[in-house]
N, C-alpha and C positions, 0 to 999 in steps of 0.2 A: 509550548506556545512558540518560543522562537524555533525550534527544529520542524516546527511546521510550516511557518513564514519561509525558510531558507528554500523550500523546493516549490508549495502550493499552486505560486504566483507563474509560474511554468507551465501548465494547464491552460492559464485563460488568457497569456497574450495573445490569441487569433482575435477571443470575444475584447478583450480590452483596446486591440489594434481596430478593429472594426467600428465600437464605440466613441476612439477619439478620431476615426476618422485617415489614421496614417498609416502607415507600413508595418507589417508586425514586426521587421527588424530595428526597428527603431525602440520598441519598449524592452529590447535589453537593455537598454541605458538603464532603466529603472531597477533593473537585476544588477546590474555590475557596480551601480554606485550606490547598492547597500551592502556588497560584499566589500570595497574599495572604503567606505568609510566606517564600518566592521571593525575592518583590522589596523586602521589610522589611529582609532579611539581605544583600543583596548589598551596601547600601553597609559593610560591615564587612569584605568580601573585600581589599579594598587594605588596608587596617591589618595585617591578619591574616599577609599576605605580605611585609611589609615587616617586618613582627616577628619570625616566625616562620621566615620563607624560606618560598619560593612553590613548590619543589618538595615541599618537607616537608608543606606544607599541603595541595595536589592530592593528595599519593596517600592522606591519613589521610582527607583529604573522600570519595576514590572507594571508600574502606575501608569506611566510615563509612554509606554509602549505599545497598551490598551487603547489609549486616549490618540497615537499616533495612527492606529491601525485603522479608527474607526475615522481621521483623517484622511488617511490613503483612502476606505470605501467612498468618501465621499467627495472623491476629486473628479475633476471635469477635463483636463486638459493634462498633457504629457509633464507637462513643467508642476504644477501642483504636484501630481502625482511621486517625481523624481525628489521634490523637496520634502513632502513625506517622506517617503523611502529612504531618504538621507539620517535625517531626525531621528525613525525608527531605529537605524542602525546606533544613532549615540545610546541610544537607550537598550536596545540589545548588547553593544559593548559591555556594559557595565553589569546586566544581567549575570551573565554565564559566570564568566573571570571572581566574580566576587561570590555568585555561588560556590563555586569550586571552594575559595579561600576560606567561605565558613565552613566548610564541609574537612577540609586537612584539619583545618584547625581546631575542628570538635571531637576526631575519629583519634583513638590510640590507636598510635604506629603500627599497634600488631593486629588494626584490625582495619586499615587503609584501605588493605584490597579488598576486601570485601562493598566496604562502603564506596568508592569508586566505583565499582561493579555497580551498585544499585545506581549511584547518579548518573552512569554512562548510559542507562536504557531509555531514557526519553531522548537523550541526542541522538541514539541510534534511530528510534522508531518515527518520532517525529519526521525528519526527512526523506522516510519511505512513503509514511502517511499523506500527505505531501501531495505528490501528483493522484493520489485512488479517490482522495475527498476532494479535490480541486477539480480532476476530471467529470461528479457526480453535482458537484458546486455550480460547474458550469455549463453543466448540461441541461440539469432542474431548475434551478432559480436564474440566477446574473452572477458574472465574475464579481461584484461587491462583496459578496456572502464570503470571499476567501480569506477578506480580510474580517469579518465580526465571526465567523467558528473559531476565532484562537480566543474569544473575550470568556468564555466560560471556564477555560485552563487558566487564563490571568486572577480572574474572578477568585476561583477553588485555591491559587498559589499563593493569593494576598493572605488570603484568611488562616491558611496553614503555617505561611512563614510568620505572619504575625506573631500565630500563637504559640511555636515550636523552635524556632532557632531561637538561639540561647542569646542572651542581651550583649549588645556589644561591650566589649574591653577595649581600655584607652591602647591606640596603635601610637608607633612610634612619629613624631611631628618631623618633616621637612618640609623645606620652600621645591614645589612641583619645577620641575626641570622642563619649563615651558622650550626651552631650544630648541632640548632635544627632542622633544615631542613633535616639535613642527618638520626636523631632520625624519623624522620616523614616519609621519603622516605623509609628508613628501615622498619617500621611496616610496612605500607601500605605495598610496594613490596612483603614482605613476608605474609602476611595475601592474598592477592592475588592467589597466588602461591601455598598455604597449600592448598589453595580450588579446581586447578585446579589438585591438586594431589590427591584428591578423585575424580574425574572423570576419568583421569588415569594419572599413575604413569607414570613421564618422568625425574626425579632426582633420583641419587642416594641416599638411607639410609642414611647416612651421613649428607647429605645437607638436608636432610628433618630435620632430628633432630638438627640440626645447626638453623635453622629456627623457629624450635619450642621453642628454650631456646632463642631465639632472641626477639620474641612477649614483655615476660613480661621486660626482659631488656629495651627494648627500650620503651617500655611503662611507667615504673619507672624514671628512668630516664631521658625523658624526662619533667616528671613531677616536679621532681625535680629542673631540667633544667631551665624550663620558670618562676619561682619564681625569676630568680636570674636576666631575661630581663626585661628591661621598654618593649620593642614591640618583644616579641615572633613569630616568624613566624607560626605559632596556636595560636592564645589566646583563650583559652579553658575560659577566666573567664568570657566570652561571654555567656557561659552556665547559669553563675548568673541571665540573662534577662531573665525571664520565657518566657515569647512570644517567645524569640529566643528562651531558649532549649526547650518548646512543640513543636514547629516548626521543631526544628534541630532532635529529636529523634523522633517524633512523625509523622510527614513528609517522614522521613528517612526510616522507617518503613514501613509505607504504599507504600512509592515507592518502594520500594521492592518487596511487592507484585503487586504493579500495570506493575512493570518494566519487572518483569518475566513472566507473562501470555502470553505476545506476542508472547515472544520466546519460551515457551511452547506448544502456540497453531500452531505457525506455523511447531517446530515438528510435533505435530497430525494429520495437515494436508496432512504431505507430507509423514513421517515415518509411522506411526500410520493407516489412510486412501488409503496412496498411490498417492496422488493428485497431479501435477505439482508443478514446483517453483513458474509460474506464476500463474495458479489458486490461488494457498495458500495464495498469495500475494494481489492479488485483496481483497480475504475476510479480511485478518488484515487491509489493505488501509481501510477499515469502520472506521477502529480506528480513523485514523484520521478526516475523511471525518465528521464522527459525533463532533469533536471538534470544527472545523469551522462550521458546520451549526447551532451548539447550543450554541456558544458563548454569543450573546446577553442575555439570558436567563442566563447563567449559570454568568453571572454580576448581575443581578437583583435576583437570588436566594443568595448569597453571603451580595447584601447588605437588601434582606428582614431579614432574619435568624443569620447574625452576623457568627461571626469565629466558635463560640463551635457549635453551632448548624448542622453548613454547613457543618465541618469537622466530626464528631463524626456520624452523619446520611450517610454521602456520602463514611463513611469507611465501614459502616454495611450493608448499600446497594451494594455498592463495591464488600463485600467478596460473598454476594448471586448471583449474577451478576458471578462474578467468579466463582466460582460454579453450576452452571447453565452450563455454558462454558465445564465443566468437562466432563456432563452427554449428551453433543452432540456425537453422533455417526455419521458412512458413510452415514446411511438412515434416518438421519433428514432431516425433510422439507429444503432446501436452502433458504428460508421466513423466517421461523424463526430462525436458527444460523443467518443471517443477522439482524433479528432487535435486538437478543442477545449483538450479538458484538457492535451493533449501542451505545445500553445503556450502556456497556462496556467501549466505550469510550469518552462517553458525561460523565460518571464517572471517568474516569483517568484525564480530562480535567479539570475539576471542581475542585478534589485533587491536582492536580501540581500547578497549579493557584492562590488556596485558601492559600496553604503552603506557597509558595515561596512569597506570601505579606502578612503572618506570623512574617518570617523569619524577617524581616526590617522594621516591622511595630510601634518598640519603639528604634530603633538602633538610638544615636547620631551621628550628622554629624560625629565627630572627631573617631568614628568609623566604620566607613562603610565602608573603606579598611582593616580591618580586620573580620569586618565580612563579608564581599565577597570570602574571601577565606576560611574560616571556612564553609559558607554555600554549596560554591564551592566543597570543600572534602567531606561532607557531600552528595550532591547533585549525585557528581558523583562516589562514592562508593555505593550508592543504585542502581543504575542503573550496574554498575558491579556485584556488589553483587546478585542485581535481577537474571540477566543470569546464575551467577556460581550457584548460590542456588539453579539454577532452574536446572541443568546441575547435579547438583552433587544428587538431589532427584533421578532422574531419573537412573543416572548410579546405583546409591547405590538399590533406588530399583529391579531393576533388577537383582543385586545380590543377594538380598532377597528371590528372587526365582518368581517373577514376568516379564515373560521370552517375555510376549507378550508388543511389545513397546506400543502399542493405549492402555493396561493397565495399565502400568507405568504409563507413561505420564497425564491418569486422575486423578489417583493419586495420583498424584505429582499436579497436578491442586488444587486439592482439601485441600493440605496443603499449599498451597500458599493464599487460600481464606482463612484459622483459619489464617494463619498472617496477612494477612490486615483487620480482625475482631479486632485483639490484639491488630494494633496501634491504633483504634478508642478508646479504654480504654485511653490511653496517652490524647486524646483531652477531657479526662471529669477533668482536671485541668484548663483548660479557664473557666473564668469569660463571660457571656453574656455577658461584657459591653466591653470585651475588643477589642482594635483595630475598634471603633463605630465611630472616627474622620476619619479610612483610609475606614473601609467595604461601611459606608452610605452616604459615598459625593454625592451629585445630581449630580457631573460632571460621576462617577462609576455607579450609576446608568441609566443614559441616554445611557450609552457604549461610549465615546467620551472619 
């Protein structure tokens, strides 16, 4: 449900720009400040669960996000619409993050990656899903319909988690480090925001420079800050677990580049080429379509080759892959861009997968709600970042004097693949041996 929100809504700002009446550049705002309040609110998901109990919190957040969505369908004006969008996002925050956190916290160690594996495939497929039913959403019916096709996955989620995750256990009690939380919504927000202001300028001069003396304040000072907390709403000292920080920046990275090509190719396809919403859609749907049929495989290459191997290969192959992707034209084979993208994303699959039981692979129990949310920001600031990154290559090129978009746009493809080259350097600090109790279990290897 959320990995479908994250892209859908991409499809139908022509028809929803048309509908209110203004510029279609203008309902990215409505895109940007739910990725921008996203990742402000996640670090408050581990408080929220340890207070509250984490199953109690999941089903009121997926409650909560149902009820928001069918607000957003039924907005009339840009401003309604962006305060939905907002709201959604607090209730998305608290979603994932604390998913995740039941999910470490019920899996035995030795069978982690496996169970990651399973919860990483709706993040995957969802945000391919995305533009193929958005473009058909808003061809057939009205862009309203993008927001009520997620209420049947809400629907099916409530009555499942109700009945299958396991009853909450008392979490440990602190006072929520309200400070630092406003230091952390502050960066984030504003680092957000500075980026969609190189795609285009929608603040005044003023606020832009208010934002930019804001970064290093709030960066400082937070740092500052969380020395003087027992539980920091970030604990950055998380970063001391190598496994977690190669994972957190070295992950973080490559999603970056994995996260942005989507959204890049599916410009190409439609800007670029000229191609429908739904044609374009059908070809990224490979993305996913190759995650689910090569699953099995991509658990048995993880525990032949171990973490360094898996990641630092699948990030090099990766950026060729991506690049490959660049040098597609109108009058390629449709064979081969299909088996391109195929390999494409039996590589994104392998990387989100491989990370993200990384990430948790030497975490103590007595931290695993804090790095849930730490991996949580992390997680979902590359995948915003992905877009903007990708968004701001593009516009800036263009300005550059590169006036033809299917020019931009390749490359601008083509520097998204030297970044996901770069963070395979990050994975040449793993140890062969490490994470060998979570990669090689025989239960990970048989896929179960």
């Amino acid at each position: 449900m959320e990995g479908l929100d994250s892209t859908i809504m991409v499809s139908a700002i022509p028809a929803i720009a048309t509908d209110f009446g203004i510029e279609p550049l203008r309902i990215n705002l409505a895109l940007s400040i739910y990725l921008m309040t996203l990742a402000a609110v996640i670090p408050a998901s581990a408080w929220m669960a340890d207070r509250f109990g984490a199953k109690r919190v999941f089903l009121w957040a997926m409650a909560a996000f149902m009820l928001l969505s069918i607000g957003a369908a039924m907005a009339q004006n840009l401003t309604t619409l962006v305060v939905m969008r907002a709201l959604q996002a607090v209730a998305g925050a608290l979603m994932t993050p604390i998913g995740r956190l039941l999910l470490i916290r019920a899996a035995p160690k030795d069978q982690l990656a496996s169970a990651i594996a399973w919860m990483s495939t709706p993040a995957l497929i969802g945000p391919v899903l995305g533009p193929l039913i958005g473009g058909y959403v808003v061809t057939y019916l009205s862009w309203h319909w993008i927001f009520f096709v997620k209420i049947p996955f809400g629907v099916a989620g409530l009555v499942l988690a109700a009945r299958l995750l396991p009853p909450d256990t008392a979490g440990e009690r602190y006072n929520f480090d309200f400070q630092g939380f406003v230091y952390c919504a502050a960066f984030l927000g504003a680092t957000q925001m500075l980026l969609e202001q190189l795609v285009h300028v929608f603040l005044p001069m003023p606020v832009i420079m208010a934002m930019l003396v804001a970064l290093p304040i709030c960066a400082l000072s937070y740092a500052r800050h969380m020395g003087t907390r027992a539980a920091p709403v970030l604990d950055l000292t998380l970063l001391k677990l190598r496994l977690f920080r190669i994972g957190f920046f070295g992950g973080g990275l490559s999603r970056l580049g994995f996260n942005a090509l989507p959204f890049l190719f599916q410009l190409q396809l439609q800007i670029g080429f000229g191609w429908s919403a739904a044609d374009a859609g059908w070809i990224v749907f490979i993305v996913a379509a190759s995650a689910i049929a090569l699953k099995p495989m991509m658990r048995r290459v993880l525990a032949q080759l171990g973490f360094k191997t898996t990641l630092l290969g699948n990030a090099m192959l990766g950026a060729v892959t991506i690049a490959l992707i660049g040098f597609i034209k109108p009058d390629t084979p449709i064979a081969l861009t299909i088996c391109v993208v195929f390999l494409f994303g039996a590589m994104r699959s392998l990387q989100f997968n491989t990370t993200n039981t990384l990430l948790f692979a030497d975490i103590p129990r007595a931290r695993q709600s804090a790095s849930t949310s730490l991996g949580g920001v992390g997680q979902q600031l590359s995948m915003g970042l992905g877009i903007s990154v990708a968004a701001v290559l593009v516009a800036q090129l263009q300005d550059m004097g590169i006036n033809v978009p299917a020019h931009a746009i390749s490359v601008s493809i083509f520097i998204t693949a030297a970044l996901t080259a770069v963070s395979g350097l990050i994975f040449l600090g793993l140890k062969h041996a490490d994470g060998a109790d979570v990669s090689r279990h025989r239960a990970y290897i048989a896929g179960s």
